[in-house]
N, CA, C and O atoms as a GROMACS GRO file, in nm:
protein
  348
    1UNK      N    1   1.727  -3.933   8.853
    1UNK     CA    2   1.864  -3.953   8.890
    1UNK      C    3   1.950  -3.963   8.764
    1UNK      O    4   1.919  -4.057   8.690
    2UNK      N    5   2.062  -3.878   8.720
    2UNK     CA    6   2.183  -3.887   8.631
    2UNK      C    7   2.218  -3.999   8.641
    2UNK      O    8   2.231  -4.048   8.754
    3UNK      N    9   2.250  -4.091   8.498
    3UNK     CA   10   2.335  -4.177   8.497
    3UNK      C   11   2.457  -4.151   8.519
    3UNK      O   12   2.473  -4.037   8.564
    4UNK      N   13   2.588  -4.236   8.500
    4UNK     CA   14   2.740  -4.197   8.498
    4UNK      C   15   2.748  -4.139   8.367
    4UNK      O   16   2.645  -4.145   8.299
    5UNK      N   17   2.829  -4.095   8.327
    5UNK     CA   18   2.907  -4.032   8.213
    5UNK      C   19   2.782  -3.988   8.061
    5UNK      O   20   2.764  -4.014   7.942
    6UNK      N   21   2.734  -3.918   8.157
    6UNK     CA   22   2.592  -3.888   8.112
    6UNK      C   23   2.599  -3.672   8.116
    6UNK      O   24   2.653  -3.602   8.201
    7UNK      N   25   2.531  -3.633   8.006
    7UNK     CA   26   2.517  -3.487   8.014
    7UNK      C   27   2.337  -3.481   8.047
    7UNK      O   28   2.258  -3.531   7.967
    8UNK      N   29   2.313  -3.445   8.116
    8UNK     CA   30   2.153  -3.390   8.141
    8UNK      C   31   2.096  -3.250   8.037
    8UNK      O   32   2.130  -3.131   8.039
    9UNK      N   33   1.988  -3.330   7.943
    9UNK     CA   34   1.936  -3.209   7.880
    9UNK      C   35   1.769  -3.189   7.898
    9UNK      O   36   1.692  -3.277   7.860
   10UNK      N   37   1.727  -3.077   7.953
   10UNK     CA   38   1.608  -3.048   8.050
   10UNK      C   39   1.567  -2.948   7.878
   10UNK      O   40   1.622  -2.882   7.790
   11UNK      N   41   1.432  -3.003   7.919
   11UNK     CA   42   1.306  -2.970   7.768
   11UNK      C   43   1.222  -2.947   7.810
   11UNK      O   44   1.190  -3.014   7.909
   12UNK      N   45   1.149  -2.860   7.772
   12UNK     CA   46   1.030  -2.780   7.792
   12UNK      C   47   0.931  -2.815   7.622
   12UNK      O   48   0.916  -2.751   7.518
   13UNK      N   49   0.876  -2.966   7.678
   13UNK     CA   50   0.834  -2.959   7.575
   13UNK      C   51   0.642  -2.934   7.565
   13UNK      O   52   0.586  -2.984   7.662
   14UNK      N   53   0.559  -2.873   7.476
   14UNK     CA   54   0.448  -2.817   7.427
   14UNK      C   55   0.374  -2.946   7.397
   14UNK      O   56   0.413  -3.030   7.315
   15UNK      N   57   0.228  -2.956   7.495
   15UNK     CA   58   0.162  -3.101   7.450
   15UNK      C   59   0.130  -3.082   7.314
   15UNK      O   60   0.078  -3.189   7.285
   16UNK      N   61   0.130  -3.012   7.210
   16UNK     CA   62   0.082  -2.977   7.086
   16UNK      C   63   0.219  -3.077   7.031
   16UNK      O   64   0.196  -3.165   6.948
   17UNK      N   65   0.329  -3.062   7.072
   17UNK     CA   66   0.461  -3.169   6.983
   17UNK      C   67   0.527  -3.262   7.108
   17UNK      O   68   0.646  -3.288   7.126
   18UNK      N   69   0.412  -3.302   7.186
   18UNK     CA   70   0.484  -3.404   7.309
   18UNK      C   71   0.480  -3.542   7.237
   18UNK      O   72   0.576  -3.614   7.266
   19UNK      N   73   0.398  -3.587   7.157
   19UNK     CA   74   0.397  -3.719   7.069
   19UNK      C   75   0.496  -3.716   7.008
   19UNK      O   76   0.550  -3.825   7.025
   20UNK      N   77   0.585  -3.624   6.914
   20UNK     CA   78   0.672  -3.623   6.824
   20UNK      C   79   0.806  -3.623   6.863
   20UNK      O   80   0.899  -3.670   6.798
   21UNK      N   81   0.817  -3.544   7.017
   21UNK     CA   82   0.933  -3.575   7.094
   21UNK      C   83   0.917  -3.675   7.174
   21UNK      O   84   1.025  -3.719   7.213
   22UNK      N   85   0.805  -3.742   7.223
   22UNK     CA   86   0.851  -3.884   7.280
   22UNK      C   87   0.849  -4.018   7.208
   22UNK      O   88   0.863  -4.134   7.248
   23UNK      N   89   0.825  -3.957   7.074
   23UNK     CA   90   0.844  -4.101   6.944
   23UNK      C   91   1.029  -4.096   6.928
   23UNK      O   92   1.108  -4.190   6.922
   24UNK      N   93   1.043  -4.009   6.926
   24UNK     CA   94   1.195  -3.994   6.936
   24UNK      C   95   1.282  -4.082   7.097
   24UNK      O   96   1.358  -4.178   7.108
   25UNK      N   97   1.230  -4.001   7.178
   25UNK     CA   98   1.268  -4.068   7.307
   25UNK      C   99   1.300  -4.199   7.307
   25UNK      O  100   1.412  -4.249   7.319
   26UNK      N  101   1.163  -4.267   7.289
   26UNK     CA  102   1.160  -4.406   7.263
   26UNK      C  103   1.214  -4.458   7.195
   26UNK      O  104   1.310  -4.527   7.228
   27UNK      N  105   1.162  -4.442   7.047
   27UNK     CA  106   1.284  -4.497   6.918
   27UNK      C  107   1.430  -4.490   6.952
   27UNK      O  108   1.507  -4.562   6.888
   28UNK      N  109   1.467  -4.429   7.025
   28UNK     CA  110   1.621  -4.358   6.999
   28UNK      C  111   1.657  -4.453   7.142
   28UNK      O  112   1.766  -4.511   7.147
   29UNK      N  113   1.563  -4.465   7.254
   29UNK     CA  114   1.618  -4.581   7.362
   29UNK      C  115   1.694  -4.452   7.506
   29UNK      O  116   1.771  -4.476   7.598
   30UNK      N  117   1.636  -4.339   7.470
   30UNK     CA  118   1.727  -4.264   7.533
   30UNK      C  119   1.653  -4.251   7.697
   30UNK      O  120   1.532  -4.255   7.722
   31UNK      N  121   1.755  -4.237   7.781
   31UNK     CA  122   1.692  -4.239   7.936
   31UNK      C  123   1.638  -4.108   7.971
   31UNK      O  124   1.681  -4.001   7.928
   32UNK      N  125   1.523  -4.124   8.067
   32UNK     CA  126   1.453  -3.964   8.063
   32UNK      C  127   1.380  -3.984   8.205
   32UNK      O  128   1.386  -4.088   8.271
   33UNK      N  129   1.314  -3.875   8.239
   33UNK     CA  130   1.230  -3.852   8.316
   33UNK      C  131   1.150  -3.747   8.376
   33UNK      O  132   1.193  -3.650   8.438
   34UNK      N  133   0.974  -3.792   8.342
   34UNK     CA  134   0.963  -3.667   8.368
   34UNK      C  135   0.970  -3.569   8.488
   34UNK      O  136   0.918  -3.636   8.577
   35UNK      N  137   1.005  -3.448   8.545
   35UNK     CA  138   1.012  -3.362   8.610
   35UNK      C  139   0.903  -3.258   8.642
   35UNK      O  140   0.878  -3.214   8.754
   36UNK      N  141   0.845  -3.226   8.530
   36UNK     CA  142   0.748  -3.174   8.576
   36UNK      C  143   0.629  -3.115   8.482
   36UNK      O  144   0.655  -3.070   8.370
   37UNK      N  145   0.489  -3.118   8.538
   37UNK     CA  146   0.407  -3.087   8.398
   37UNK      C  147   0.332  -2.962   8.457
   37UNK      O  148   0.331  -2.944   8.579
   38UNK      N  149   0.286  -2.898   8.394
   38UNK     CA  150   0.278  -2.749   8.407
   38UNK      C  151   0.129  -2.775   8.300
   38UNK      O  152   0.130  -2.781   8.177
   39UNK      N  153   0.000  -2.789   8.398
   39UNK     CA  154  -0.098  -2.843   8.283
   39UNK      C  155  -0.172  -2.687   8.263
   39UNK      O  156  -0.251  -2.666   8.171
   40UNK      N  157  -0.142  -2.608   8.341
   40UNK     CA  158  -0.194  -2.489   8.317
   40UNK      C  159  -0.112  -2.404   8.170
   40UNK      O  160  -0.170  -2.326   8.095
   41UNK      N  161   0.025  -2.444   8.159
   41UNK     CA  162   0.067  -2.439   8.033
   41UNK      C  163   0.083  -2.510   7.958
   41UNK      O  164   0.178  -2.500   7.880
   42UNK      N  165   0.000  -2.605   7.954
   42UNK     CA  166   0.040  -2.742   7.844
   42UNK      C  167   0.192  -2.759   7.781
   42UNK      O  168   0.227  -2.746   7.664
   43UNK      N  169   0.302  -2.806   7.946
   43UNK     CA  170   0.392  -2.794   7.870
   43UNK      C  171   0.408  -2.889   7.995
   43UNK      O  172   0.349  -2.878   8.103
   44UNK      N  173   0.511  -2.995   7.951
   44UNK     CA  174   0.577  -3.147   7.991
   44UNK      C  175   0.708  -3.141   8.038
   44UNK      O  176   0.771  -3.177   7.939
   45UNK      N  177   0.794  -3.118   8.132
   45UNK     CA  178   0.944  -3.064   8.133
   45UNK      C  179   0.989  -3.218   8.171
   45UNK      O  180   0.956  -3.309   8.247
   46UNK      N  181   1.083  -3.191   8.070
   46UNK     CA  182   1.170  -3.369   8.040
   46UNK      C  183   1.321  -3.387   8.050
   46UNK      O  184   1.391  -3.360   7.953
   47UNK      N  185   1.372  -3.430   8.158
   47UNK     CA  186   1.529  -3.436   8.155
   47UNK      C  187   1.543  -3.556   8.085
   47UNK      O  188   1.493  -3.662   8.122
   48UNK      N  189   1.622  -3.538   7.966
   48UNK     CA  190   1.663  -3.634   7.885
   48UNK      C  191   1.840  -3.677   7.958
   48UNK      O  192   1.892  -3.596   8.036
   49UNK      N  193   1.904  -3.791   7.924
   49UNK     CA  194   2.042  -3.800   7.978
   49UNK      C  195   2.070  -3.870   7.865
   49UNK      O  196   2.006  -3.966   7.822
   50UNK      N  197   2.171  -3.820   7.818
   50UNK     CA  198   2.241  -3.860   7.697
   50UNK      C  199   2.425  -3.917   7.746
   50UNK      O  200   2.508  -3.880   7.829
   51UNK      N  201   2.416  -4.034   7.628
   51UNK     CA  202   2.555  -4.067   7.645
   51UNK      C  203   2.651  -3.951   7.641
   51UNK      O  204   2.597  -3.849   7.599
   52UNK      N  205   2.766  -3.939   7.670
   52UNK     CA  206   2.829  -3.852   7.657
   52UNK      C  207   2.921  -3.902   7.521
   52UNK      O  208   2.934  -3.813   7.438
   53UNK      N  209   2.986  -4.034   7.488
   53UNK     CA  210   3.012  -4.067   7.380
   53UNK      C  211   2.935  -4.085   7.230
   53UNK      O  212   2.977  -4.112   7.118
   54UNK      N  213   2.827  -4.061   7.275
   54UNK     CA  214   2.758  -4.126   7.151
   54UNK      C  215   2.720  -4.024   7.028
   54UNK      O  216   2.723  -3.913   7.082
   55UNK      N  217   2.694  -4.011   6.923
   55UNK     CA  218   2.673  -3.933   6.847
   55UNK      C  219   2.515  -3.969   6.791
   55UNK      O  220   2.438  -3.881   6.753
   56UNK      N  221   2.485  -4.100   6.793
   56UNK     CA  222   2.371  -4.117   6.758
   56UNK      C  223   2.228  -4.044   6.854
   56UNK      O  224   2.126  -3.995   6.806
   57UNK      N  225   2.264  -4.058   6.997
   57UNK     CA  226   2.188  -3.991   7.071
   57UNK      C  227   2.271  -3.803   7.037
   57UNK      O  228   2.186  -3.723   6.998
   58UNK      N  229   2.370  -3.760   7.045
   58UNK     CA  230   2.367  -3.607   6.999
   58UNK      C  231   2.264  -3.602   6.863
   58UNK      O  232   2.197  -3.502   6.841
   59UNK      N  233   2.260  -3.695   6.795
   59UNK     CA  234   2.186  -3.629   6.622
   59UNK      C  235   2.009  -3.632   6.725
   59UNK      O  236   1.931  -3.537   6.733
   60UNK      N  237   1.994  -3.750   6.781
   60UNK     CA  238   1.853  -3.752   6.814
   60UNK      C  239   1.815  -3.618   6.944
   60UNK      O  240   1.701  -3.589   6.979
   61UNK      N  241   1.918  -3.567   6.985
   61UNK     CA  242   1.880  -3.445   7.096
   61UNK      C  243   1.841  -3.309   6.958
   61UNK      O  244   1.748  -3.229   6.946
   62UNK      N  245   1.970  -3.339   6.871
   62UNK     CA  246   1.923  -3.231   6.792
   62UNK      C  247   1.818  -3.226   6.689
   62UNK      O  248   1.823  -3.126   6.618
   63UNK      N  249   1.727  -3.309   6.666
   63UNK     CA  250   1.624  -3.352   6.622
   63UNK      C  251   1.506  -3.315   6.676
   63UNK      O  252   1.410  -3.267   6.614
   64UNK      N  253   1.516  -3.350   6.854
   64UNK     CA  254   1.437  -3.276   6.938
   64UNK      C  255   1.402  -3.122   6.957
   64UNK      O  256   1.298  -3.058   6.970
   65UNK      N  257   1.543  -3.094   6.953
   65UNK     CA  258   1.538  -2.928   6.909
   65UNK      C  259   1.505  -2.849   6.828
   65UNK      O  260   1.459  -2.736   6.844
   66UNK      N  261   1.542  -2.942   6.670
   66UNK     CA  262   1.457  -2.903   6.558
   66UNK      C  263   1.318  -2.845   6.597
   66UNK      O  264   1.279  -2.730   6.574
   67UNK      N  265   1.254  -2.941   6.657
   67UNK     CA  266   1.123  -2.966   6.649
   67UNK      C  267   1.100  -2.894   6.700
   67UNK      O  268   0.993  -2.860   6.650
   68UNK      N  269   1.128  -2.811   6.799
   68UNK     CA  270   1.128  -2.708   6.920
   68UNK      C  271   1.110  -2.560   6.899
   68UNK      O  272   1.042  -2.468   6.942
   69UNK      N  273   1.202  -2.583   6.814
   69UNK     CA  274   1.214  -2.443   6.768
   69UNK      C  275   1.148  -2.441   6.627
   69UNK      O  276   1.109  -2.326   6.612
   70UNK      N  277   1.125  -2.497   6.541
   70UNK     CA  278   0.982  -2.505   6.454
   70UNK      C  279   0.885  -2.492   6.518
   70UNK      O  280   0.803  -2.415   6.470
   71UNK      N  281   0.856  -2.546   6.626
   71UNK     CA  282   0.709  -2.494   6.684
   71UNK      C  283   0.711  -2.345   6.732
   71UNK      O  284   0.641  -2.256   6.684
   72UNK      N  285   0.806  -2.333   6.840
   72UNK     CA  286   0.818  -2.220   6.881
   72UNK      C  287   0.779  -2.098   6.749
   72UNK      O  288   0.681  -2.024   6.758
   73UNK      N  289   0.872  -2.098   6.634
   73UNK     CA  290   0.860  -2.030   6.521
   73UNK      C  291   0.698  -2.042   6.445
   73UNK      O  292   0.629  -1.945   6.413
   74UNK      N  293   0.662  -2.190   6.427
   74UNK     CA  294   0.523  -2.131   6.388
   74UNK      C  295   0.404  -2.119   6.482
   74UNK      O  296   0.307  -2.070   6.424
   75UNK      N  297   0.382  -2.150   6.613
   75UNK     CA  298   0.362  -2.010   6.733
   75UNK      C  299   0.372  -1.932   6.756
   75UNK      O  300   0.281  -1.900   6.833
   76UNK      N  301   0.418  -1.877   6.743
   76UNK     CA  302   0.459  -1.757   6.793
   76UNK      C  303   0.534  -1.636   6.642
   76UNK      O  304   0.621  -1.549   6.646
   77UNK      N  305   0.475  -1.671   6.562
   77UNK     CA  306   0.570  -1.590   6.463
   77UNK      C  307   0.444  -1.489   6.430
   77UNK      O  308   0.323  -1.496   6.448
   78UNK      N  309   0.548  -1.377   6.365
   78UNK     CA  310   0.458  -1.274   6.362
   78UNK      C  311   0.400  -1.230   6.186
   78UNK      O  312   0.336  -1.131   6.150
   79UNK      N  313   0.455  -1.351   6.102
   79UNK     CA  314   0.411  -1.348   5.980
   79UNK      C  315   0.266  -1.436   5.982
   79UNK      O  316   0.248  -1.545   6.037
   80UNK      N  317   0.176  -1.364   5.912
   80UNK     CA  318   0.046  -1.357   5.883
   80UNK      C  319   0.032  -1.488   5.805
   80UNK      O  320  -0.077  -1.546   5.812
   81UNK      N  321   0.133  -1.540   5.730
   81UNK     CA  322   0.092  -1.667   5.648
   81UNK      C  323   0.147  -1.802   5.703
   81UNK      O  324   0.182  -1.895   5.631
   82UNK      N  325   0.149  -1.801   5.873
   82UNK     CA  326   0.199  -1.906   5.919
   82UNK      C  327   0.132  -1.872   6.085
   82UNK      O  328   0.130  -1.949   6.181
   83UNK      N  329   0.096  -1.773   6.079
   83UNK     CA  330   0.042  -1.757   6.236
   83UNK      C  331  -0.116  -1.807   6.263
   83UNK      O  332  -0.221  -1.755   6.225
   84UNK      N  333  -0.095  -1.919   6.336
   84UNK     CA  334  -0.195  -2.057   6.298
   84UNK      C  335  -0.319  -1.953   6.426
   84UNK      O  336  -0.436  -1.986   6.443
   85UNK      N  337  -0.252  -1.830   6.500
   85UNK     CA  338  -0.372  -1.760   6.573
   85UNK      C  339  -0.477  -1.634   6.492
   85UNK      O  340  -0.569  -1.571   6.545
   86UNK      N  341  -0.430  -1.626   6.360
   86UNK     CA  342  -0.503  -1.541   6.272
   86UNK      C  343  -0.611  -1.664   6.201
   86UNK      O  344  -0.694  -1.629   6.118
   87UNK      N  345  -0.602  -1.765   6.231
   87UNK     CA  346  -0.702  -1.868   6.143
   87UNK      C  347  -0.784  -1.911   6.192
   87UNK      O  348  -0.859  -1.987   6.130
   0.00000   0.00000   0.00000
C-alpha cells in the first residue's frame, strides 16, 4: 500500500546485488515491499516509496540505481575483460 505524498519506485532487483540494495533500504529507513520474486530468475521485485520532499531518500534511490546498472553493465557486457561469463 502507497503512503501519502509518496512517489512509488518498483526494482527489479538481481539476488547477486539483493544484499547491497537492501543494506541501503534499511540504512536509509525507506518504506518498501516486496511484490514479487521470480526465483526462476533470481530476481526480487521491490516497490520502494519515497518521500516526495526529501532529497536524502532521492540520493539513496539513486544509489540503488547506480548499483543496477553496474551490474546490469558487468553482466551483460560484451567486453571480454569484464564479462565475468568468459571466466
Amino acid at each position: 500500500m502507497k503512503p501519502r505524498n509518496t512517489t512509488e519506485e518498483s526494482l527489479k532487483v538481481p539476488a547477486d546485488v539483493l544484499l547491497a540494495i537492501f543494506g541501503i533500504i534499511v540504512k536509509e529507513s525507506l518504506k518498501h515491499e516486496v511484490t514479487q520474486v521470480m526465483e526462476s530468475r533470481s530476481i526480487v521485485v521491490v516497490a520502494v516509496f519515497l518521500d516526495n520532499g526529501s532529497l536524502k531518500q532521492q540520493r539513496a534511490l539513486q544509489n540503488i540505481q547506480n548499483i543496477l546498472e553496474e551490474y546490469r553493465e558487468y553482466r551483460w557486457s560484451d567486453s571480454e575483460d569484464i564479462n565475468w561469463r568468459e571466466h
